[in-house]
C-alpha positions as a printed NumPy array, in Angstrom:
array([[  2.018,  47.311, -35.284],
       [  3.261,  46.65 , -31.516],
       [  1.96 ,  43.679, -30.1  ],
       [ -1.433,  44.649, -27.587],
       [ -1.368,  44.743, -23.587],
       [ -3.106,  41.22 , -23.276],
       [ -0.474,  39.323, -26.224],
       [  2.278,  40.556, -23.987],
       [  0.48 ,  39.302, -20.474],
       [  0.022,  36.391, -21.997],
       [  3.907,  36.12 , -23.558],
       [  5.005,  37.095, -20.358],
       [  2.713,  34.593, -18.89 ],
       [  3.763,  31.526, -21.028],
       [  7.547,  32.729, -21.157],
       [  7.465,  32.38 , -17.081],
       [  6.017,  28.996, -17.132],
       [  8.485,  27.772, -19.615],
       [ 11.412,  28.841, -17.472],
       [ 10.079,  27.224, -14.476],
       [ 10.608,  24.135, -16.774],
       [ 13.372,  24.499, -18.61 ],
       [ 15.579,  26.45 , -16.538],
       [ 18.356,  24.716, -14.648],
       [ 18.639,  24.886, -11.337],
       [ 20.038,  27.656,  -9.507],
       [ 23.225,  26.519,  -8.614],
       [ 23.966,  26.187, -12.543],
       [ 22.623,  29.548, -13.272],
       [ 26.295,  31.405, -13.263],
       [ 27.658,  28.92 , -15.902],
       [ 24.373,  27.9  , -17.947],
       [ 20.624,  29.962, -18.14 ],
       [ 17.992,  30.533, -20.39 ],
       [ 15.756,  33.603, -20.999],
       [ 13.352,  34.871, -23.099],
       [ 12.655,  38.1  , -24.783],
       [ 10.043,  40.335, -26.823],
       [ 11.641,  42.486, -29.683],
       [  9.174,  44.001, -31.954],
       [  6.283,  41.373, -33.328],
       [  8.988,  38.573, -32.049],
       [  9.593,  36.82 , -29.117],
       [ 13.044,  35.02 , -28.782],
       [ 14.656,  32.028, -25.887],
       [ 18.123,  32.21 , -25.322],
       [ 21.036,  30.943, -23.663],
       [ 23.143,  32.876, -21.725],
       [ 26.731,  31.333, -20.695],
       [ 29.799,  32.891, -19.878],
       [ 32.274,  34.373, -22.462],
       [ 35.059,  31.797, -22.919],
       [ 37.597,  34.455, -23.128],
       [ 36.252,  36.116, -19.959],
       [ 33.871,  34.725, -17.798],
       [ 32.863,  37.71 , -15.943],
       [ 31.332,  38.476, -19.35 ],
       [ 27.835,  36.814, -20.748],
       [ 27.202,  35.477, -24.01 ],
       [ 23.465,  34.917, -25.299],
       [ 23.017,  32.804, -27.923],
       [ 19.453,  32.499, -29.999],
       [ 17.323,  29.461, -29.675],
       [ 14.485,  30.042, -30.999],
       [ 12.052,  32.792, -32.044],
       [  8.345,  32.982, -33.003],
       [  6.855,  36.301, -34.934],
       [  3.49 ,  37.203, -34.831],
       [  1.632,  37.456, -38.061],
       [ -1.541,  39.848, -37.385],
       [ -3.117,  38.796, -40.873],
       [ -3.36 ,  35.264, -40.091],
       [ -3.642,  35.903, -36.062],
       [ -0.698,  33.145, -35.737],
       [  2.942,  32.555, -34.761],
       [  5.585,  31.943, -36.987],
       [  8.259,  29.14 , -35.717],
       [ 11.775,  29.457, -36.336],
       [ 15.082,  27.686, -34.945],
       [ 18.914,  28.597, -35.302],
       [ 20.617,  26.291, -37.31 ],
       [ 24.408,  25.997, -37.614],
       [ 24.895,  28.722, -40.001],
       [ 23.486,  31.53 , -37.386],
       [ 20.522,  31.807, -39.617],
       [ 16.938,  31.627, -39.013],
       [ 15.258,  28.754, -40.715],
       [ 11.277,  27.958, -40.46 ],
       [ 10.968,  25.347, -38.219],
       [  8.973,  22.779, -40.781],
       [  7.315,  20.184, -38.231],
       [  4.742,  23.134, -37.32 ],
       [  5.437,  26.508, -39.368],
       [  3.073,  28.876, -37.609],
       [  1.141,  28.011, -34.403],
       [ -2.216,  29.857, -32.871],
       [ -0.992,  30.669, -29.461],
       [  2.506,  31.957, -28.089],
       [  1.76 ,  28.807, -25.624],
       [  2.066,  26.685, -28.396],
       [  5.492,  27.858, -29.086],
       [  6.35 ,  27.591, -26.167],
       [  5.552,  23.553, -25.891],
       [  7.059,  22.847, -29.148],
       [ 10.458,  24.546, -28.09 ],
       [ 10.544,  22.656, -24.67 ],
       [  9.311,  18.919, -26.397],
       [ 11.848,  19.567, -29.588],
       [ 10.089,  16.863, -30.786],
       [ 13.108,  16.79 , -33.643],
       [ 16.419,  18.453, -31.805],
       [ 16.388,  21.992, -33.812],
       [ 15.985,  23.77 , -30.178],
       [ 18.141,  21.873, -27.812],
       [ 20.21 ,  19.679, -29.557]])
């Protein structure tokens, strides 16, 4: 089931104020960003620098994703570790609000996100 109208307001919503956070500033934009995404029942941050082959071309690279569970009515947390696979993120599993996510990826209370 697609996510409603109001889930992706308030993605959209929570996704915007994160950037205005976490995004550096504009002058850095053309070598270092971050974004987010909605794909399905998941919403995913990522970094976008250039290609180190060409730099007229952009790489993205995951951060971090959260998937909404309608059973439970929560968020699912997961980080990108060093193998390029998904792993729960185990401090806080599942969260009730996509804002939640959000805080937890910009604190990184335990460097899975940022480093």
């Amino acid at each position: 089931m697609a996510l409603t109208p109001e889930q992706l307001k308030n993605i959209d919503d929570a996704g915007k104020g994160f950037l205005v956070i976490r995004r550096p500033p504009p002058e850095m934009r053309n070598r270092l960003d971050i974004n987010f995404r909605v794909e399905g029942q998941s919403v995913f941050i990522y970094e976008i620098r250039p290609n180190w082959r060409n730099s007229d071309e952009k790489k993205e690279s995951p951060l971090a994703k959260a998937t909404y569970v309608q059973t439970t009515n929560r968020w699912k947390i997961y980080w990108m570790r060093a193998d390029l696979k998904w792993h729960g993120y185990e401090p806080d599993p599942e969260v009730n609000s996509i804002t939640d996510f959000f805080k937890i990826v910009h604190e990184d209370a335990w460097g899975c996100f940022w480093g």
